[in-house]
OpenMM code with the backbone's topology and positions (N, CA, C; nanometers):
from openmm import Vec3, app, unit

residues = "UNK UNK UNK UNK UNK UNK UNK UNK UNK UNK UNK UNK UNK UNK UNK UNK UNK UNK UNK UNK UNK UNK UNK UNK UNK UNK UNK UNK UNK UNK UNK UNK UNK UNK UNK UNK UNK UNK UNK UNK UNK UNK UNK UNK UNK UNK UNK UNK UNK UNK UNK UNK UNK UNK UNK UNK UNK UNK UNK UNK UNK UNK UNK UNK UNK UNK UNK UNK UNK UNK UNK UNK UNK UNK UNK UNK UNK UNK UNK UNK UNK UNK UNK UNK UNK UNK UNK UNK UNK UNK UNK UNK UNK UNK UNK UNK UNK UNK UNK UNK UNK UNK UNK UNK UNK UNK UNK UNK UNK UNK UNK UNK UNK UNK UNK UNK UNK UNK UNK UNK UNK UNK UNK UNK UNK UNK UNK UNK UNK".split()
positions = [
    Vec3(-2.0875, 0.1897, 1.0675),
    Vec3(-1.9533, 0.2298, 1.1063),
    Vec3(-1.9471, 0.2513, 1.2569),
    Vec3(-1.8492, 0.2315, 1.3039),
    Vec3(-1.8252, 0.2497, 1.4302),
    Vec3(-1.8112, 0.4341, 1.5508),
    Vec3(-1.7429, 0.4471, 1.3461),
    Vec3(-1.7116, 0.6159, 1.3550),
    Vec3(-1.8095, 0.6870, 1.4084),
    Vec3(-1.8105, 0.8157, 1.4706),
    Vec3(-1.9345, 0.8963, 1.5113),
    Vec3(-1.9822, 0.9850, 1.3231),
    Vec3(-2.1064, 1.0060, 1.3190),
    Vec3(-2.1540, 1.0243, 1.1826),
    Vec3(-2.2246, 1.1419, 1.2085),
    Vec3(-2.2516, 1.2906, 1.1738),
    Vec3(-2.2800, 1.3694, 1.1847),
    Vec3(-2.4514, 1.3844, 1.1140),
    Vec3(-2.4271, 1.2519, 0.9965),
    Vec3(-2.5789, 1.2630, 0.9372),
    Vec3(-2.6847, 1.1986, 1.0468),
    Vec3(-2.6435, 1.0854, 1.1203),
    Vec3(-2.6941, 1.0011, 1.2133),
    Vec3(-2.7076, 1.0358, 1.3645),
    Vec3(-2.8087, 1.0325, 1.4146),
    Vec3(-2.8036, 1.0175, 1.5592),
    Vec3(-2.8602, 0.9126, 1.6634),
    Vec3(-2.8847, 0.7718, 1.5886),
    Vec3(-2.9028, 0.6604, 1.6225),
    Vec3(-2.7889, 0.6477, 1.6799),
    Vec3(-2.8167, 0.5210, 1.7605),
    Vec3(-2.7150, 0.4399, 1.8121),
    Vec3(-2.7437, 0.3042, 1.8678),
    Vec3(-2.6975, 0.1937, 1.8255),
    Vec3(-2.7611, 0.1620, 1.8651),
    Vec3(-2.5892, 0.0228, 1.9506),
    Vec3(-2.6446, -0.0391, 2.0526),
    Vec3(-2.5668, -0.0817, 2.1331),
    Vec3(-2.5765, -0.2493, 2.0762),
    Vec3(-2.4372, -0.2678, 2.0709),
    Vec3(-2.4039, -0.4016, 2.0281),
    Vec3(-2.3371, -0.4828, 2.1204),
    Vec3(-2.3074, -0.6179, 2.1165),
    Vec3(-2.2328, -0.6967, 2.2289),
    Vec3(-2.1351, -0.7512, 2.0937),
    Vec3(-1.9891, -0.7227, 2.1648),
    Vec3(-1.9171, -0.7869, 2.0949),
    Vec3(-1.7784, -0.8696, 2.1740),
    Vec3(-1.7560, -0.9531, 2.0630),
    Vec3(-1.6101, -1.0138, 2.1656),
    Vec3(-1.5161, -1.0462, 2.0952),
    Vec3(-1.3854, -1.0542, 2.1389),
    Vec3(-1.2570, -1.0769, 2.0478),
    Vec3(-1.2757, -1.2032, 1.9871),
    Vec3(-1.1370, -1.1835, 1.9071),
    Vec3(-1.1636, -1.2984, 1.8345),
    Vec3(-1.0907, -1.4071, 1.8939),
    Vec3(-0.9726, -1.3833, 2.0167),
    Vec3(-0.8980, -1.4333, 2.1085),
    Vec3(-1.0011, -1.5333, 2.1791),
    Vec3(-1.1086, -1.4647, 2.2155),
    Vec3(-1.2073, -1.5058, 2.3324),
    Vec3(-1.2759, -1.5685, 2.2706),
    Vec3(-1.3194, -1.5657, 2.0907),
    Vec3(-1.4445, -1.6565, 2.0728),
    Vec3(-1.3539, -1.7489, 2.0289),
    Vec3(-1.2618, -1.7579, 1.9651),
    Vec3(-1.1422, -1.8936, 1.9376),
    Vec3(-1.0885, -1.9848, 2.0582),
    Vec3(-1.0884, -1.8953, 2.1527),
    Vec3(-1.0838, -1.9907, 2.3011),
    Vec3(-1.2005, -2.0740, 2.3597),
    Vec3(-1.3060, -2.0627, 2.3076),
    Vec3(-1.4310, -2.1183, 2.3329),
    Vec3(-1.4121, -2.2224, 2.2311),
    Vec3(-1.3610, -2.2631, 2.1055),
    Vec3(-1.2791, -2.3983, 2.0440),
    Vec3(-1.2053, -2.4469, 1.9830),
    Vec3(-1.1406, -2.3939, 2.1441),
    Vec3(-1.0024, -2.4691, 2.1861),
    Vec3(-0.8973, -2.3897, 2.1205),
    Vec3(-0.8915, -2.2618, 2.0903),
    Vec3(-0.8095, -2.1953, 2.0223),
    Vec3(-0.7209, -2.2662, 1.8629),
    Vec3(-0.8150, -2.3004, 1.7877),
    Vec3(-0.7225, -2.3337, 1.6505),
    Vec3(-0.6603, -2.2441, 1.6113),
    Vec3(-0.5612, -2.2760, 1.4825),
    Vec3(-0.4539, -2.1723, 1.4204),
    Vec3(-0.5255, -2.1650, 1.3328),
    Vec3(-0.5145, -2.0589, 1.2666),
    Vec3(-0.6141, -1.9853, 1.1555),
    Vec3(-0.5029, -1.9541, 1.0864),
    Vec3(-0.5558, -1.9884, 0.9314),
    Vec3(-0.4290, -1.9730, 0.8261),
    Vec3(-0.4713, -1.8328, 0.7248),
    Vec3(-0.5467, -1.7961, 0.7320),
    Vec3(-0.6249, -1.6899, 0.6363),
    Vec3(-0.6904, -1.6077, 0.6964),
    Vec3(-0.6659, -1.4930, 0.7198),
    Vec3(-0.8174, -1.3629, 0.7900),
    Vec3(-0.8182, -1.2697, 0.6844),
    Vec3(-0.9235, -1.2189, 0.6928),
    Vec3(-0.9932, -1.0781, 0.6200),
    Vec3(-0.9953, -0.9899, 0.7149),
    Vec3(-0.9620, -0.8419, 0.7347),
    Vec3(-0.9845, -0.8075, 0.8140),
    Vec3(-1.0577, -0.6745, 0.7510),
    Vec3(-1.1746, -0.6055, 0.7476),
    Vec3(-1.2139, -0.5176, 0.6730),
    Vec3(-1.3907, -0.4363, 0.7890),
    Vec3(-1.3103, -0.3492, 0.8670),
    Vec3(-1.4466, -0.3323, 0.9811),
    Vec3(-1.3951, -0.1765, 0.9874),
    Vec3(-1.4143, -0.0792, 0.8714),
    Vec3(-1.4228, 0.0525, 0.8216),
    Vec3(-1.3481, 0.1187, 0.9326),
    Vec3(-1.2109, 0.1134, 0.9498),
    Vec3(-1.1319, 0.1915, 1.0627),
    Vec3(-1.1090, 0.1525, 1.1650),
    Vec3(-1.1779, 0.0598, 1.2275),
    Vec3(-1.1503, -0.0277, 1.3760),
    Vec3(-1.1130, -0.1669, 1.3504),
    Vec3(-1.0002, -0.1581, 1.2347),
    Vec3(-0.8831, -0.2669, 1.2278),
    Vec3(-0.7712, -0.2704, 1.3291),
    Vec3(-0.7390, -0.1728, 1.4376),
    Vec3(-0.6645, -0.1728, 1.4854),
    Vec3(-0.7167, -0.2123, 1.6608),
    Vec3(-0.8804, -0.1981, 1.6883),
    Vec3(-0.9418, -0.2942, 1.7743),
    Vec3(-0.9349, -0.4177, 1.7651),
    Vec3(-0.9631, -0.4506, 1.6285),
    Vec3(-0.9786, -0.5888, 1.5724),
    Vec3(-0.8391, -0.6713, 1.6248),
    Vec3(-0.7703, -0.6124, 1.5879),
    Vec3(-0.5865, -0.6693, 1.5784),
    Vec3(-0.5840, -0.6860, 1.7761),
    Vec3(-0.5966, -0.5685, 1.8476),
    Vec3(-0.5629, -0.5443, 1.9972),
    Vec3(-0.6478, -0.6911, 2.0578),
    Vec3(-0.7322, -0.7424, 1.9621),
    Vec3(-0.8494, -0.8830, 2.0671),
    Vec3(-0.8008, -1.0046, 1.9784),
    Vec3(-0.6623, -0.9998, 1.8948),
    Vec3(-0.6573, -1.1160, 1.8467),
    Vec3(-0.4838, -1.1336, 1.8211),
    Vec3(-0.4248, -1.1014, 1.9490),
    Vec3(-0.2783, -1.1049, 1.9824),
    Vec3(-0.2158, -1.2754, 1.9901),
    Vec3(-0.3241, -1.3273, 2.0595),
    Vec3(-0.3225, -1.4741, 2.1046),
    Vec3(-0.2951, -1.5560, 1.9836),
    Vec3(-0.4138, -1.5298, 1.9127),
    Vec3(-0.4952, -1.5938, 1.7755),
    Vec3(-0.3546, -1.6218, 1.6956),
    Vec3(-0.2875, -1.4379, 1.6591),
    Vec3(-0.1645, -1.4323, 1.5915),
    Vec3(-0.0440, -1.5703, 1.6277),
    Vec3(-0.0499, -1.5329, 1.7530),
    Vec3(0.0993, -1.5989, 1.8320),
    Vec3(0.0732, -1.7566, 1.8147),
    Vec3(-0.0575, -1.7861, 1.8095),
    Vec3(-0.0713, -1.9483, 1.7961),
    Vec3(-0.0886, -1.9476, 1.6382),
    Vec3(-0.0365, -1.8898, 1.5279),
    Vec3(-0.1040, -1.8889, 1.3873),
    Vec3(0.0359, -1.8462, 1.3179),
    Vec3(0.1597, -1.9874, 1.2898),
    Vec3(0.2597, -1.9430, 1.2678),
    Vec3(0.2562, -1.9327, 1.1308),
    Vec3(0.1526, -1.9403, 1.0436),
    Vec3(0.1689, -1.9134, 0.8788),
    Vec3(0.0635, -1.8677, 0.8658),
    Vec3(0.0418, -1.7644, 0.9789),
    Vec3(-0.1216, -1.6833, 0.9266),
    Vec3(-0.0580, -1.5911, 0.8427),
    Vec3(-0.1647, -1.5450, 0.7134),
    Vec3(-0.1849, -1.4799, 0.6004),
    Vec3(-0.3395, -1.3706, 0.6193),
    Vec3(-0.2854, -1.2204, 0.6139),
    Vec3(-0.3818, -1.1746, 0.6811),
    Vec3(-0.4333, -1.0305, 0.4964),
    Vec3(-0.5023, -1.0212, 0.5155),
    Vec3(-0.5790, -0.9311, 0.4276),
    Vec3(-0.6500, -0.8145, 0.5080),
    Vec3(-0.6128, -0.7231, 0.4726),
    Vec3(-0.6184, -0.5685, 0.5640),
    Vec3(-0.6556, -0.4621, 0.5552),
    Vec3(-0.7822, -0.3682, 0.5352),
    Vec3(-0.8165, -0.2638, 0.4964),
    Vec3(-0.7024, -0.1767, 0.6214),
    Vec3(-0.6100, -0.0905, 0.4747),
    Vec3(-0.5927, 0.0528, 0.5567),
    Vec3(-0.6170, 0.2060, 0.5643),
    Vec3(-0.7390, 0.2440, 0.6460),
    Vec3(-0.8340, 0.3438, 0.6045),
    Vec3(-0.8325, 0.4893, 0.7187),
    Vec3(-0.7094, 0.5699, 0.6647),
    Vec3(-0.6640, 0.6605, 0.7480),
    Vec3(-0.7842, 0.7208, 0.8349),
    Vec3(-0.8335, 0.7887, 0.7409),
    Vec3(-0.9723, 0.9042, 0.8072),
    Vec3(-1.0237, 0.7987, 0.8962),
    Vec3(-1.0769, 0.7362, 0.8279),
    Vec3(-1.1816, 0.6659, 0.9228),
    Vec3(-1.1194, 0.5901, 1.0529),
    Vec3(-0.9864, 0.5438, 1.0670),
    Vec3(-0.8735, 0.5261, 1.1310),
    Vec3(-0.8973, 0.6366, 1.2854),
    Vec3(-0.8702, 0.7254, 1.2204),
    Vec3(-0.8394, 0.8734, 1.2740),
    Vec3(-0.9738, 0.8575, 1.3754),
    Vec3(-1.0489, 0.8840, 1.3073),
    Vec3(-1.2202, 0.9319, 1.3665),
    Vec3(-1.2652, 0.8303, 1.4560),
    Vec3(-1.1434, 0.6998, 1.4691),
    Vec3(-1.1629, 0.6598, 1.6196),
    Vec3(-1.0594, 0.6637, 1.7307),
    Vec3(-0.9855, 0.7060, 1.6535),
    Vec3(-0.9004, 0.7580, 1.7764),
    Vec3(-0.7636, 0.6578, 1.7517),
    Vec3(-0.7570, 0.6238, 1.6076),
    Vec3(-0.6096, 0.5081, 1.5762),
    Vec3(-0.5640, 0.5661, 1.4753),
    Vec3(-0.4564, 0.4975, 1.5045),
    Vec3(-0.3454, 0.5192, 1.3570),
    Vec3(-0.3192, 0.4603, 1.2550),
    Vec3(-0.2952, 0.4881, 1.1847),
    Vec3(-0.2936, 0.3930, 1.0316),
    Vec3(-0.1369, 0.3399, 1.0738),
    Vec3(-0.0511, 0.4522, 1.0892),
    Vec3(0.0447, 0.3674, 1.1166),
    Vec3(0.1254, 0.3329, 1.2352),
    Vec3(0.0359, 0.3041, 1.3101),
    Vec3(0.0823, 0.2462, 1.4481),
    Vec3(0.0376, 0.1019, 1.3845),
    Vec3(-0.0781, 0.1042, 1.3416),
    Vec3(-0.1550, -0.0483, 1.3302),
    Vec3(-0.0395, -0.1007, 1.2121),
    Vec3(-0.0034, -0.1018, 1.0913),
    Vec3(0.0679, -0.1133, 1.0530),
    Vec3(0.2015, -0.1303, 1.1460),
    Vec3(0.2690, -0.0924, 1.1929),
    Vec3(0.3378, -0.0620, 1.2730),
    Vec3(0.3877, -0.2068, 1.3676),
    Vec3(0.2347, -0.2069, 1.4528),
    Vec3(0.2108, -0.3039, 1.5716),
    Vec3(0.1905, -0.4766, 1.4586),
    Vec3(0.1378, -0.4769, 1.3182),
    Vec3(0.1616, -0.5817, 1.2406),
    Vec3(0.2833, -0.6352, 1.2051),
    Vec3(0.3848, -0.5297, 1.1663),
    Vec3(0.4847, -0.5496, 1.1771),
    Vec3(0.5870, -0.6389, 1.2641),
    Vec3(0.5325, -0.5920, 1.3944),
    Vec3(0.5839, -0.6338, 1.5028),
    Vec3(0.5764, -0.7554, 1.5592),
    Vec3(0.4500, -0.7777, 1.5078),
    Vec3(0.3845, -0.9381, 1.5193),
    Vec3(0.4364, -1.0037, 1.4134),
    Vec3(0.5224, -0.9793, 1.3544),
    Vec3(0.5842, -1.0693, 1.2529),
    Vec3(0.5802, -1.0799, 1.1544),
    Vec3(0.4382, -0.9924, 1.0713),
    Vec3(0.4286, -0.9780, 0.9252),
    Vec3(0.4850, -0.8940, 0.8569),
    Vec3(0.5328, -0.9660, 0.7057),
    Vec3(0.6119, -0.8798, 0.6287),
    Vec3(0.4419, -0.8278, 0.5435),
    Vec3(0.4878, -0.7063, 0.5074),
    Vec3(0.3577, -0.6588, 0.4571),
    Vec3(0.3889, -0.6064, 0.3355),
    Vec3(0.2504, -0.6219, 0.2217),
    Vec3(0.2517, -0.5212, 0.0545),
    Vec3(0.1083, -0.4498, 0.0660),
    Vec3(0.1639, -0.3770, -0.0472),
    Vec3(0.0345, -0.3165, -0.0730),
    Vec3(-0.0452, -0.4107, -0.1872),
    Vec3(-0.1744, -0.4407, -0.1989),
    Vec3(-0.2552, -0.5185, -0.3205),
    Vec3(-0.2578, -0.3910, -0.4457),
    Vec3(-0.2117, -0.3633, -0.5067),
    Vec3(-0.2068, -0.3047, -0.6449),
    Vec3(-0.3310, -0.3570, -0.6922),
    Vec3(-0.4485, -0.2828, -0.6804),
    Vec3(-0.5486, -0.3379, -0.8063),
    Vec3(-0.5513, -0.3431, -0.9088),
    Vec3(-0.5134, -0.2560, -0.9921),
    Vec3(-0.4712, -0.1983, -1.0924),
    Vec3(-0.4324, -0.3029, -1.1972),
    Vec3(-0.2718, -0.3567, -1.1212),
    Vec3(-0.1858, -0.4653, -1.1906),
    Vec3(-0.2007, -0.5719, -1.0996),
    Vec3(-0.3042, -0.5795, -1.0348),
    Vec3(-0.3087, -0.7450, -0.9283),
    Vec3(-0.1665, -0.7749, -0.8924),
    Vec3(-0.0879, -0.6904, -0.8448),
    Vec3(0.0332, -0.6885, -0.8160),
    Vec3(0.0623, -0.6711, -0.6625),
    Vec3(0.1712, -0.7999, -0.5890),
    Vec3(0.2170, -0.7140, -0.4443),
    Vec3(0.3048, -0.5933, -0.4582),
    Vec3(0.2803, -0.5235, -0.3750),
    Vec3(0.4367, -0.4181, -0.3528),
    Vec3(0.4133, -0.4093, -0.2466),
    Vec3(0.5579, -0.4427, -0.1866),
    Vec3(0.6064, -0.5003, -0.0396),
    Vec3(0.5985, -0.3176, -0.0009),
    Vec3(0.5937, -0.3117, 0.1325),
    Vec3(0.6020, -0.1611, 0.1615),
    Vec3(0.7239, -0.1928, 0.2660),
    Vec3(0.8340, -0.1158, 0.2485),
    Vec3(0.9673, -0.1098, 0.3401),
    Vec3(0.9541, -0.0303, 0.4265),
    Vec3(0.8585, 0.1067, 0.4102),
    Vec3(0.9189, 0.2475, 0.4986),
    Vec3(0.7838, 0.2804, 0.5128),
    Vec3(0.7038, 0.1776, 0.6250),
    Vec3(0.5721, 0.2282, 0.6884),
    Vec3(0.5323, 0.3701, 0.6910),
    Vec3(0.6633, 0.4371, 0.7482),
    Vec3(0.6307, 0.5723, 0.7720),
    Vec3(0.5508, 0.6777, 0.6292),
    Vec3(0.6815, 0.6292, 0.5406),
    Vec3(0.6824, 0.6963, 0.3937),
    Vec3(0.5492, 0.6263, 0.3329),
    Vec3(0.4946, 0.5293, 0.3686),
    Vec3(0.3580, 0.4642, 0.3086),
    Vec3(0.2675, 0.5429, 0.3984),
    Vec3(0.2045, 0.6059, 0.5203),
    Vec3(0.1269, 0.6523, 0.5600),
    Vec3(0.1589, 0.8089, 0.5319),
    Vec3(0.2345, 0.8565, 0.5271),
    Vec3(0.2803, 0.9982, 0.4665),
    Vec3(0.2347, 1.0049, 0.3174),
    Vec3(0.2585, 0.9326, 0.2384),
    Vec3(0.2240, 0.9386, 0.1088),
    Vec3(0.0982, 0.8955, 0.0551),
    Vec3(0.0011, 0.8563, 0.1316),
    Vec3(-0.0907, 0.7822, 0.0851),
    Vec3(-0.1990, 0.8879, 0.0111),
    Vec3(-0.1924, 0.8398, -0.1059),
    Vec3(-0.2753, 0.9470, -0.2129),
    Vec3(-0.3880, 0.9619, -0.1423),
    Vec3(-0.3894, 1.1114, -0.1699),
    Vec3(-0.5177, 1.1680, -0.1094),
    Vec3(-0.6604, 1.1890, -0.1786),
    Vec3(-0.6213, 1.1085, -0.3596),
    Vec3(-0.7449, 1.0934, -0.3670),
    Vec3(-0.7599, 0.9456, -0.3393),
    Vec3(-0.7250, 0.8608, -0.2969),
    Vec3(-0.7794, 0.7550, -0.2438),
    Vec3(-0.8625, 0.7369, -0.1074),
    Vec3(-0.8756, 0.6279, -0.0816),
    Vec3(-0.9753, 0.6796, 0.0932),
    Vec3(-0.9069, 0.5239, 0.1324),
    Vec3(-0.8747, 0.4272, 0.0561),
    Vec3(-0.7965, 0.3184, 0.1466),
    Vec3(-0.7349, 0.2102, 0.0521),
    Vec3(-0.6521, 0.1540, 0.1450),
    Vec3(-0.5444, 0.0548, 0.0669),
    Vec3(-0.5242, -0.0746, 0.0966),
    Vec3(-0.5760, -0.1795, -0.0040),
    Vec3(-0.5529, -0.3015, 0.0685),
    Vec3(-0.4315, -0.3810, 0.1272),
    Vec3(-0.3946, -0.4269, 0.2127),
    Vec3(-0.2715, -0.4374, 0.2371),
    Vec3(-0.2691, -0.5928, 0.3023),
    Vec3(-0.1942, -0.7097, 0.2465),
    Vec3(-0.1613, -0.8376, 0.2093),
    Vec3(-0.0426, -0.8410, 0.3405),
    Vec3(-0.0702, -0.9107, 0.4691),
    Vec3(0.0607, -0.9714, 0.5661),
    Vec3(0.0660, -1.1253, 0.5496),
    Vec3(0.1935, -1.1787, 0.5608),
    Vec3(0.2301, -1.2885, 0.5533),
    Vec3(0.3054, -1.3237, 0.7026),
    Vec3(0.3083, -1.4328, 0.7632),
    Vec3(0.3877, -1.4304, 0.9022),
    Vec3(0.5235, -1.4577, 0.8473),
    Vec3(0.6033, -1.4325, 0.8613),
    Vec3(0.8039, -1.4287, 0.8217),
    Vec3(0.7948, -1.5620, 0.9581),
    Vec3(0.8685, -1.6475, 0.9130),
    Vec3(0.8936, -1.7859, 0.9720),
    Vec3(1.0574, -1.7419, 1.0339),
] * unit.nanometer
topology = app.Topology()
chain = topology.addChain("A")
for resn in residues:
    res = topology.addResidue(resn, chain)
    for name in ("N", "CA", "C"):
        topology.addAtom(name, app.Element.getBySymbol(name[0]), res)
């Protein structure tokens, strides 16, 4: 995890790069499908792949949304939500349960309500044409 961990006091130092920057190395293709699932620093992930989006007019994105762990780096569940929005996706929640979408209308009322015995929610964007 990226999060700071109270059991751990390793650390150890990684090199990393957007996904803007390694897609520009060939030739920037449009990407029709992402996973995005990196335990709370989905909303780093999203800030290095603005480009990626804007050239990816029927990207379909798959989304861990994981408040705490969100939090414990210093983001929002629903800003990131929020800032997806903005980029053009209409968004649901994945219902496991009933393998069902449910579109979420009222971001706000979805991060306010998010059951607290859960710890995260998968959440399905589509780009709106």
């Amino acid at each position: 995890s990226f999060a700071p961990n109270a059991r751990s006091t390793e650390t150890i130092t990684v090199t990393t790069q957007t996904l803007d920057a390694a897609l520009a190395q060939l030739g920037s293709p449009r990407i029709d499908i992402l996973k995005i699932d990196v335990e709370g620093a989905e909303p780093i992930v999203l800030r290095g792949m603005k480009e990626t989006i804007k050239h990816s007019p029927t990207m379909h994105i798959f989304t861990e949304v994981y408040p705490r762990s969100m939090s414990k780096l210093g983001e929002s569940a629903l800003s990131y939500l929020q800032t997806l929005a903005s980029l053009g996706f209409s968004l649901s929640v994945i219902d496991e349960k009933t393998c069902a979408l449910i579109p979420v209308q009222d971001l706000e009322a979805f991060v306010q309500d998010f059951p607290s015995g859960e710890s995260f929610k998968n959440i399905y964007g589509i780009k709106k044409s």
